[in-house]
C-alpha positions in Angstrom: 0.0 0.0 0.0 1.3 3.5 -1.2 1.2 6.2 1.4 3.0 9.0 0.6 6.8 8.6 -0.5 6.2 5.4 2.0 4.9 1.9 0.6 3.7 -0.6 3.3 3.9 -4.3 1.8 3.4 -6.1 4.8 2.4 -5.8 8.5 6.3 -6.2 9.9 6.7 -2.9 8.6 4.2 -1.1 10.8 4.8 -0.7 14.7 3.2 -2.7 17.4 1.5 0.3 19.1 0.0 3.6 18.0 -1.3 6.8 19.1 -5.3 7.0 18.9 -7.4 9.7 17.6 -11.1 8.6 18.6 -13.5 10.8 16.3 -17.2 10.0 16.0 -18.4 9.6 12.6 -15.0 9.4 11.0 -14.2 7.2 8.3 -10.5 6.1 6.8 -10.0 3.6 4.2 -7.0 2.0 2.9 -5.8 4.6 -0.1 -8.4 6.8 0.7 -7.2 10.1 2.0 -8.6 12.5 4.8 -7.8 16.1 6.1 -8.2 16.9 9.5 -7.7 20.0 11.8 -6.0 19.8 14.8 -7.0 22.3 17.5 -7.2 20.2 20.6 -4.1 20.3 22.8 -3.8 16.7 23.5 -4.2 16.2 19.5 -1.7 18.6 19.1 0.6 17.2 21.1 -0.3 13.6 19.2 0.4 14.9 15.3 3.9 16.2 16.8 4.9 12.8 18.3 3.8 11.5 15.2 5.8 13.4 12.7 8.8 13.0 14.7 8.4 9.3 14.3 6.3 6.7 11.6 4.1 9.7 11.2 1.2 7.2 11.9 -2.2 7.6 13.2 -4.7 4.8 14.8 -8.2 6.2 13.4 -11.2 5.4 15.0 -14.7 5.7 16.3 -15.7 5.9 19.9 -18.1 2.6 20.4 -21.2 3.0 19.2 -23.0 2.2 22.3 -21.9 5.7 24.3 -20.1 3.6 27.0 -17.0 4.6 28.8 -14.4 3.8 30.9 -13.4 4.7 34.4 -12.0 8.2 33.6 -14.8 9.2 31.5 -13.0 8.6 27.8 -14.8 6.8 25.4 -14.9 3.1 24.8 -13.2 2.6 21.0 -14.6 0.5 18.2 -12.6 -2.5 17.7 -11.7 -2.3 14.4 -10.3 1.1 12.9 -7.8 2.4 9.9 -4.0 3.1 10.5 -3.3 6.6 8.7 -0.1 8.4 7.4 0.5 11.7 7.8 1.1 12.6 4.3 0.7 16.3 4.3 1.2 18.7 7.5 0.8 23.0 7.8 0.3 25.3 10.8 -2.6 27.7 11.1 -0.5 30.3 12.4 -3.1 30.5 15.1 -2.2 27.4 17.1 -4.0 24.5 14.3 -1.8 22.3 12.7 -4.0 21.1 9.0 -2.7 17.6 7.9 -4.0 14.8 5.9 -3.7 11.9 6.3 -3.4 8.7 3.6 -5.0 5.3 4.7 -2.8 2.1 5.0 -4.8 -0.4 6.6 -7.4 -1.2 8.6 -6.3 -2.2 12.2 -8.0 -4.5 15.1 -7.8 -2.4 18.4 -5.7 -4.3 21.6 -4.8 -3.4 25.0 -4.4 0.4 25.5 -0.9 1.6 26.8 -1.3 4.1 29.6 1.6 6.4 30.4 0.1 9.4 32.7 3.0 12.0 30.8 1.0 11.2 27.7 -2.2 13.2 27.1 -3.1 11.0 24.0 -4.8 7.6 23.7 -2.3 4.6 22.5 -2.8 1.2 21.6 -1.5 -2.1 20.6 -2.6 -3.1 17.0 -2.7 -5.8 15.1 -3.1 -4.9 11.2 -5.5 -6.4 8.7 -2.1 -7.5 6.6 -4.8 -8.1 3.9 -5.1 -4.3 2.6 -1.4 -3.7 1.9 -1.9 -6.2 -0.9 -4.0 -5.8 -4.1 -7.8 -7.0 -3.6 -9.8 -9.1 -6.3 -11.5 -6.4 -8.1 -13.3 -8.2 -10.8 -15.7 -9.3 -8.5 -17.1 -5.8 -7.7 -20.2 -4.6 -9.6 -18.9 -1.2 -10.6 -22.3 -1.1 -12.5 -24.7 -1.6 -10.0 -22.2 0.5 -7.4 -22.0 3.8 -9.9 -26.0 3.1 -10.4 -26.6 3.6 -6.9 -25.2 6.3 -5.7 -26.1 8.5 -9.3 -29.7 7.8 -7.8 -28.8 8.7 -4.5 -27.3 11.9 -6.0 -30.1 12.7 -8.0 -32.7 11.9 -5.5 -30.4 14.4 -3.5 -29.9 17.1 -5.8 -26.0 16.7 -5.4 -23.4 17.7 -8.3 -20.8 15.4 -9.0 -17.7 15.1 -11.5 -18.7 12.2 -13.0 -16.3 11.9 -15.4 -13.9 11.1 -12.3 -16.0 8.7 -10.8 -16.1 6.6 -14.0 -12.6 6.5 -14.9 -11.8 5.8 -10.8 -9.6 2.6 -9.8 -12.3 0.2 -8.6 -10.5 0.3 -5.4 -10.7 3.8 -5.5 -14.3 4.1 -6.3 -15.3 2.0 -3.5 -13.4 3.3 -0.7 -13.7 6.8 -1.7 -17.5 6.8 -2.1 -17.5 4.9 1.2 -15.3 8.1 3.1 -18.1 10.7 1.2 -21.4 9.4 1.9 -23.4 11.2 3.9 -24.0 8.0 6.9 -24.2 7.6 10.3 -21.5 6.3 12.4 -23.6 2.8 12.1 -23.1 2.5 9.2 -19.5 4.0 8.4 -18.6 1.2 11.0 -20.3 -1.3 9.1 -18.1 -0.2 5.7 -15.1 -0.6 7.3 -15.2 -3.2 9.2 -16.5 -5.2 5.7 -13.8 -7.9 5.0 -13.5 -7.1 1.1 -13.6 -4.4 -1.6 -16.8 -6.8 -3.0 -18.3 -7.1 0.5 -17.9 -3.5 1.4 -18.8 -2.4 -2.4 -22.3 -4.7 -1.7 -22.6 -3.2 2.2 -22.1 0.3 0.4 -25.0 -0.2 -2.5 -27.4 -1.9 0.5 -27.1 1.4 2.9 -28.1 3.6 -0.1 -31.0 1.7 -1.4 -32.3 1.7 2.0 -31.5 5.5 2.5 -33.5 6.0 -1.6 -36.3 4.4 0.0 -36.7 7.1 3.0 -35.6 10.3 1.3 -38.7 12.6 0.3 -39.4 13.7 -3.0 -37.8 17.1 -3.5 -35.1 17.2 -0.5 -31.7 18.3 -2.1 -29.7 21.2 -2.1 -26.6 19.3 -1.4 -23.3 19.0 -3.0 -20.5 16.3 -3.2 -17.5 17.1 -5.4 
């Protein structure tokens, strides 16, 4: 898996532990890519560590049942998406803006504490499966592309379609995964999907429920 100037072509390559950035609603694919502003101390503190190291990320959702631990932080999802640091700036008014490039996805283990550290970090073990190349021929580009232009135009959304057709299947599937507009239910649901094919079906599913619920006439939004 490219990231960057770095390509990851198997799990030895990626550290035992990470720091953790628990955000709600987030969703990072392998090869997709994601920009981020930093403003919280703690998180600031985190993408510095980072880029004076692997310059990698543990993203994830806080559990999707609310509950939390002793000190009041969140309970984490058990699976979430290890992410590169790829591009970094400062704000000049105390953000740092970054973005970050998906590797792979990651299943959550123990959580190091280490009271001098404000930041979350865990031990990972990586799904060794997305640094390689998936089976694409089994995805139905066709029936994917189909759903979403209906859940655009039932939307009143403008897309640059030309892009979406000539995407990598790979690249099609993951990125419309990271842009629809879902819960964190459901964004949990497509990543935690074990294939391109499975999350490409998981993907078409969501929207054709979503068609069936969306009044007639509700738009005004815009996904480019």
């Amino acid at each position: 898996m490219q990231a960057g100037n770095r390509n990851y072509r198997s799990a030895d390559e990626l550290p035992e532990s990470v720091p953790i950035f628990p955000l709600s609603g987030a969703l990072l694919l392998p090869g997709g890519r994601m920009p981020l502003n930093i403003f919280e101390p703690r998180y600031l503190e985190m993408v510095e560590a980072a880029m004076a190291g692997e310059r990698l990320i543990g993203m994830i959702q806080p559990s999707l049942d609310g509950s939390r631990r002793a000190d009041d932080e969140p309970m984490l999802a058990p699976v979430g998406c290890l992410g590169r640091i790829i591009s970094f700036a400062e704000s000049g008014d105390g953000r740092y803006l970054i973005t970050l490039n998906g590797v792979c996805r990651f299943r959550l283990g123990e959580e190091l504490e280490k009271p001098s550290r404000p930041y979350r970090r865990a031990i990972i073990t990586p799904f060794a499966a997305d640094l390689k190349d998936d089976d694409r021929s089994a995805v139905d580009r066709e029936a994917l592309i189909g759903a979403f232009r209906d859940f655009v135009d039932a939307n009143d959304m403008e897309v640059d379609w030309p892009s979406v057709e000539q995407a990598s299947t790979q690249t099609l599937v993951n990125v419309l995964s990271m842009m629809s507009p879902y819960g964190p239910a459901e964004k949990q649901a497509l990543l935690e999907a074990p294939d391109l094919k499975t999350r490409a079906q998981t993907l078409i599913a969501i929207t054709e429920l979503l068609l069936a619920r969306v009044p007639d006439g509700q738009g005004g939004n815009s996904l480019q």
